[in-house]
C-alpha positions as CSV (number, residue, x, y, z in Angstrom):
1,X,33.1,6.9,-8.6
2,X,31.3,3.2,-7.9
3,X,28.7,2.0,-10.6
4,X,25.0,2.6,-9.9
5,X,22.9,-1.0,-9.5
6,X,21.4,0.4,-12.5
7,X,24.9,0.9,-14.3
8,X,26.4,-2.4,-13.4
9,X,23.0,-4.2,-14.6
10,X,23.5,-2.0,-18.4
11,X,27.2,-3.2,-18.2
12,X,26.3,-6.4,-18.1
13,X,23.6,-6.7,-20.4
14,X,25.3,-5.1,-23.3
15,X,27.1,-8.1,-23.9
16,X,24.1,-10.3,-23.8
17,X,21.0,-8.0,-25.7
18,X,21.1,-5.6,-28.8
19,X,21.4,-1.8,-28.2
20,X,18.4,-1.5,-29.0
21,X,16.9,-3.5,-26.2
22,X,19.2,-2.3,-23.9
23,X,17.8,1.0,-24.2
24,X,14.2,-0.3,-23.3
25,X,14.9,-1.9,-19.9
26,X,13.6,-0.2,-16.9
27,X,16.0,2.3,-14.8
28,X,13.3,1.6,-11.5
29,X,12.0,-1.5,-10.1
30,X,10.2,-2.8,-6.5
31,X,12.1,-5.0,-4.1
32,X,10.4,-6.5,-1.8
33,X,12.0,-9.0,0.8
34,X,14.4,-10.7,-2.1
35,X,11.8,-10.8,-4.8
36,X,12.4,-8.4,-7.5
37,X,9.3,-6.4,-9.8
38,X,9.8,-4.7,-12.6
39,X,7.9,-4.0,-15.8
40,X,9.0,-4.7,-19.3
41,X,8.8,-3.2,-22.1
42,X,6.4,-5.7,-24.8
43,X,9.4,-5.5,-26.9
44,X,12.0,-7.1,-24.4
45,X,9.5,-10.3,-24.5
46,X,11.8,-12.8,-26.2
47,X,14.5,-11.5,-23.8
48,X,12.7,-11.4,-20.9
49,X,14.5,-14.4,-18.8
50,X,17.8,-13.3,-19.3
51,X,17.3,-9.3,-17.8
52,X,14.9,-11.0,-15.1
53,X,18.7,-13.0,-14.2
54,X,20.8,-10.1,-14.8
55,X,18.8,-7.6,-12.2
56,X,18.9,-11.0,-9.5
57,X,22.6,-11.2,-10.0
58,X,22.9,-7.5,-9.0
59,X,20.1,-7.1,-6.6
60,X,20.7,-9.9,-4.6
61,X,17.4,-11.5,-5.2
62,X,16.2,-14.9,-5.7
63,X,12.8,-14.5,-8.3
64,X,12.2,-11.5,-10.8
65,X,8.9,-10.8,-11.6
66,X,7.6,-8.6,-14.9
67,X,4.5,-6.1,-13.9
68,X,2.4,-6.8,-16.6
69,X,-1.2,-5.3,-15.6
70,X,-0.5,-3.9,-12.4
71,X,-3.3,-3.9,-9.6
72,X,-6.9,-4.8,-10.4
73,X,-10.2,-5.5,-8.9
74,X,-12.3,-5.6,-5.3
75,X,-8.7,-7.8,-4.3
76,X,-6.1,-5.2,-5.3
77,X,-4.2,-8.7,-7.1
78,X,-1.7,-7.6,-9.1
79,X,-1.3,-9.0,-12.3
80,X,2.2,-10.2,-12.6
81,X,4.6,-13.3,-13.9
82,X,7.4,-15.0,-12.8
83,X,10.1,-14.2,-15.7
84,X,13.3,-15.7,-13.8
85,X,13.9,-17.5,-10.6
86,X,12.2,-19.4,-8.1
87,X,8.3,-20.1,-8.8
88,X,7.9,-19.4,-4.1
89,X,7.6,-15.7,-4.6
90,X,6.4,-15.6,-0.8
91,X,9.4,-13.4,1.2
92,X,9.5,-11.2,4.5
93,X,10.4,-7.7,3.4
94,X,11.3,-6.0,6.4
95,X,10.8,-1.9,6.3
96,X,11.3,0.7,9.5
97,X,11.7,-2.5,12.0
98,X,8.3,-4.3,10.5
99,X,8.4,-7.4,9.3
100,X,5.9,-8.0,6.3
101,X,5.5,-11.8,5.0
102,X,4.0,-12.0,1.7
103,X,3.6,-13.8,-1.4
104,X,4.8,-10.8,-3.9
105,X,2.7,-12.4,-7.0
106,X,-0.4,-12.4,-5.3
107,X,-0.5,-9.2,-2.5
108,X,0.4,-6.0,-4.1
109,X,2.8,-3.6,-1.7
110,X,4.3,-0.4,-2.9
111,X,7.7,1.2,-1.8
112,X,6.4,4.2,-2.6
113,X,4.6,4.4,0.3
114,X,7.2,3.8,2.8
115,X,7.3,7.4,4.3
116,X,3.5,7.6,4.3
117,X,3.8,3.8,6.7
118,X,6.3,5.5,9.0
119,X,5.0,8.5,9.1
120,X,1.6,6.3,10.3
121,X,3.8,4.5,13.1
122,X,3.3,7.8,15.5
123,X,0.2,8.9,14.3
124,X,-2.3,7.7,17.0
125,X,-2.5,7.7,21.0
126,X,-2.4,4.9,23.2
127,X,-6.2,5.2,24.7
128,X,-7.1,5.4,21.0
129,X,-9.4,2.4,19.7
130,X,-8.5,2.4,15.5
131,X,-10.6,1.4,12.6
132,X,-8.5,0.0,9.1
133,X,-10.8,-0.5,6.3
134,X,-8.1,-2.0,4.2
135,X,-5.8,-3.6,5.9
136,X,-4.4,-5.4,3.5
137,X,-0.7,-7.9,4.9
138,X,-0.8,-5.0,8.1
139,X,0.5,-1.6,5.3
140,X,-1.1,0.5,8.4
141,X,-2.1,-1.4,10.9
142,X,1.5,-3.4,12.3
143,X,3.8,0.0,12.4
144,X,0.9,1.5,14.3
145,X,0.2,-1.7,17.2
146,X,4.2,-2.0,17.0
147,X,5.2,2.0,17.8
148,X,2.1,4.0,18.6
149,X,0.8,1.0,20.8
150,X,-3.0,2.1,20.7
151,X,-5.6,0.5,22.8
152,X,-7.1,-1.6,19.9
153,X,-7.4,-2.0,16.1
154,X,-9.6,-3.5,14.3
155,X,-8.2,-4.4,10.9
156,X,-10.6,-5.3,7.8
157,X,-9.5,-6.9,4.8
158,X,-11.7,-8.3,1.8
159,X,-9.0,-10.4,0.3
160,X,-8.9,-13.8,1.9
161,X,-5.1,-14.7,0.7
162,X,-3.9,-11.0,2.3
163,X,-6.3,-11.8,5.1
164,X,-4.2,-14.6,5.9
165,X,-0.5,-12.6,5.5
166,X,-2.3,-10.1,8.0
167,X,-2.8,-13.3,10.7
168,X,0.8,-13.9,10.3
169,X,1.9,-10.6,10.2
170,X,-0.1,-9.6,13.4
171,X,2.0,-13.2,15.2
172,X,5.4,-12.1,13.5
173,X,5.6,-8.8,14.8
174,X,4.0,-9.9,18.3
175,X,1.2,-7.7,18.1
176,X,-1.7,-9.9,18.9
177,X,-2.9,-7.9,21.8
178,X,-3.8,-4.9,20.2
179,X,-4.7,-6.3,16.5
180,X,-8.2,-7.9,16.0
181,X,-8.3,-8.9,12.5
182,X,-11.9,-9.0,10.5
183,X,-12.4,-10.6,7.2
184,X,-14.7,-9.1,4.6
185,X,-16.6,-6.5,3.2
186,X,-15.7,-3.5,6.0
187,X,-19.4,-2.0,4.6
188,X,-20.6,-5.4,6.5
189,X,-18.3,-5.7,9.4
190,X,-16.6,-2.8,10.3
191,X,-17.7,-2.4,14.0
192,X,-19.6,1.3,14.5
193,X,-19.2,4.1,17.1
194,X,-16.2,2.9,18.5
195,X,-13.3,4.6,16.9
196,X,-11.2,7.9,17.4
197,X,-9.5,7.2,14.1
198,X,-10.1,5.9,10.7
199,X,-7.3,4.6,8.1
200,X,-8.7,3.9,4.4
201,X,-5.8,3.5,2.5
202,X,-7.2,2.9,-1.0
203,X,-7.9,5.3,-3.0
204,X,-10.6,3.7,-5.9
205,X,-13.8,5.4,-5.7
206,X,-13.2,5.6,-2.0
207,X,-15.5,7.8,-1.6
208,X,-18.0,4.7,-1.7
209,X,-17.1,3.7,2.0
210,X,-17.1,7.2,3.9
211,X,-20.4,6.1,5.5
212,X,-18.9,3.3,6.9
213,X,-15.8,5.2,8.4
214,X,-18.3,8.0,9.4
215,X,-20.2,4.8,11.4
216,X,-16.8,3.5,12.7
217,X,-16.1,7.1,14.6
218,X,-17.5,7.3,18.0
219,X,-20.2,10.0,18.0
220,X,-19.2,11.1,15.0
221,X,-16.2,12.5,16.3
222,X,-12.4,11.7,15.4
223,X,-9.8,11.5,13.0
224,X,-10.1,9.9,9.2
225,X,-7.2,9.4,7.2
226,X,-8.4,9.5,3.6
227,X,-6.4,8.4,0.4
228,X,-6.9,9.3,-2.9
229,X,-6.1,10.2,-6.7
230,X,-6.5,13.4,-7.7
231,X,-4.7,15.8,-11.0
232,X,-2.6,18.3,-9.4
233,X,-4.2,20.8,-10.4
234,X,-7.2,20.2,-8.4
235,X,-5.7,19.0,-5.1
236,X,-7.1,18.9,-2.6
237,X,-9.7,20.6,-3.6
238,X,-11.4,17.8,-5.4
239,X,-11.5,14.7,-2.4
240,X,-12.2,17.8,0.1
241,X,-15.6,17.9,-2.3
242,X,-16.0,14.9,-2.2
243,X,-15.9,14.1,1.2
244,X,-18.1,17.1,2.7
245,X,-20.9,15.8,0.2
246,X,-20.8,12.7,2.3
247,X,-20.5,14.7,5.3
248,X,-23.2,16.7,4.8
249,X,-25.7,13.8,4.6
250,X,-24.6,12.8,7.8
251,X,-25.2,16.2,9.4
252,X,-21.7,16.0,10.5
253,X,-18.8,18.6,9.8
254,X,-14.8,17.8,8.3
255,X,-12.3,20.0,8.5
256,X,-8.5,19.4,6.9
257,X,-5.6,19.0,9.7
258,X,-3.1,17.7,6.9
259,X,-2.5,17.3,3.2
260,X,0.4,15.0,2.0
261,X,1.1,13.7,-1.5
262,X,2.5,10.7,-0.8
263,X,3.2,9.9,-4.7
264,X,3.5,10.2,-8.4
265,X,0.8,7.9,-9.9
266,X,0.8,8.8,-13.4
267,X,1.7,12.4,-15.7
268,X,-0.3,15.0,-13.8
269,X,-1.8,12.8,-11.0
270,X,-0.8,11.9,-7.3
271,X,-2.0,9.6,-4.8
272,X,-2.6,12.0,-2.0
273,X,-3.8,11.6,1.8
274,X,-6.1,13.5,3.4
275,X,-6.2,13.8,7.7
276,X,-9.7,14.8,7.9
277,X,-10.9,15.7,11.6
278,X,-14.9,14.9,11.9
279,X,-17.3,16.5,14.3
280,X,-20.9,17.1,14.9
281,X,-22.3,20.0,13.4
């Protein structure tokens, strides 16, 4: 039977680290394009460079990068440093025929949400006029212009550096015509009563910006796809709440089409989506 990745990269570590070590370094990692992620254990500090070479030399990748505070703030940066490799940690990662350019040190994108991105691509209709509230590098908004070819989408993003990515990401996958890009706060520019669908992919206190996806439908009528975190033993019970308090102040009605864990965030908790259809009451 042929070594795991995971086997060969133990294999050849145990000639380099203690057992002890060994035993600490991470079975699961990101790679995007041909920059590696993974997170160390504090402990592997000292050995840090060497295990950042050893998972290149395996994975085929040029730059190894150690998770260190994961995502934070309005930016969604992750907090992350370059343990081994090349200090250009900008790559394309290509995923279900999209090209994504990034710099991986400074735009956070999860594998984890591949199925959730394809299953996007064939979500919408082609008359339909879209709304993404965080755009992000394109997450969303390129495998929906590239397979669901909609009549527009207007793509927000807050973050000026993945602003830029989604500019180049809109030119590299040739989706120019349908893609208007918007940079800032959506609460400020998001364009209103135009849309038949709604993407907010981010889940932190999200709840904060249904107003402005509720403004974004046309007549208060359409589809919103709603992210969240929730403990399993409350979902979907508790974003459902959540978002029918909104609702209600708006006089307008939600019902739930679709309920999807898309997944594991930490012991007991999921990132979850939510296709929420809106309508007048």
């Amino acid at each position: 039977m042929l070594a795991t990745p995971f086997e060969k990269i133990k294999k050849t570590l145990s000639n380099k680290i203690s057992l002890e070590s060994l035993n600490l370094i991470p079975e699961k990692w990101e790679k995007i394009g041909d920059i590696l992620i993974i997170k160390l254990n504090k402990n592997l500090h000292d050995h840090s460079k060497i295990i950042g070479e050893t998972y290149c030399e395996i994975l085929n990748c040029k730059t190894a990068l150690n998770d260190i505070g994961g995502i934070t703030g309005i930016y969604r940066e992750p907090k992350i440093e370059v343990i081994y490799g090349s200090s250009d940690t900008e790559t394309i990662h290509i995923e279900n025929g999209i090209r994504y350019k990034l710099d991986a040190q400074k735009i956070m994108f999860s594998s984890g949400n591949m199925d959730e991105r394809i299953r996007m691509a064939n979500i919408s209709k082609k008359k339909e006029t879209i709304v993404d509230l965080f755009a992000g590098v394109g997450y969303f908004t390129l495998p929906i212009a590239v397979y669901s070819k909609p009549k527009k989408i207007m793509s927000c993003e807050i973050n000026p550096i993945a602003y830029d990515y989604l500019c180049k990401n809109i030119a590299l996958n040739h989706v120019a015509s349908t893609v208007e890009p918007l940079l800032g706060d959506n609460r400020k520019i998001a364009p209103k009563n135009i849309a038949e669908r709604v993407i907010m992919g981010y889940f932190n206190e999200n709840e904060m910006f249904l107003p402005t996806a509720f403004g974004c439908l046309k007549n208060n009528t359409g589809i919103i796809h709603y992210h969240d975190i929730c403990p399993d033993s409350i979902t979907p019970e508790k974003s459902l709440k959540k978002i029918k308090k909104s609702a209600d102040k708006y006089k307008i009605k939600i019902d739930l089409l679709k309920f999807k864990v898309i997944k594991s965030y930490a012991p007991g908790i999921s990132h979850i989506v939510l296709d929420i259809r809106v309508d007048n009451l």
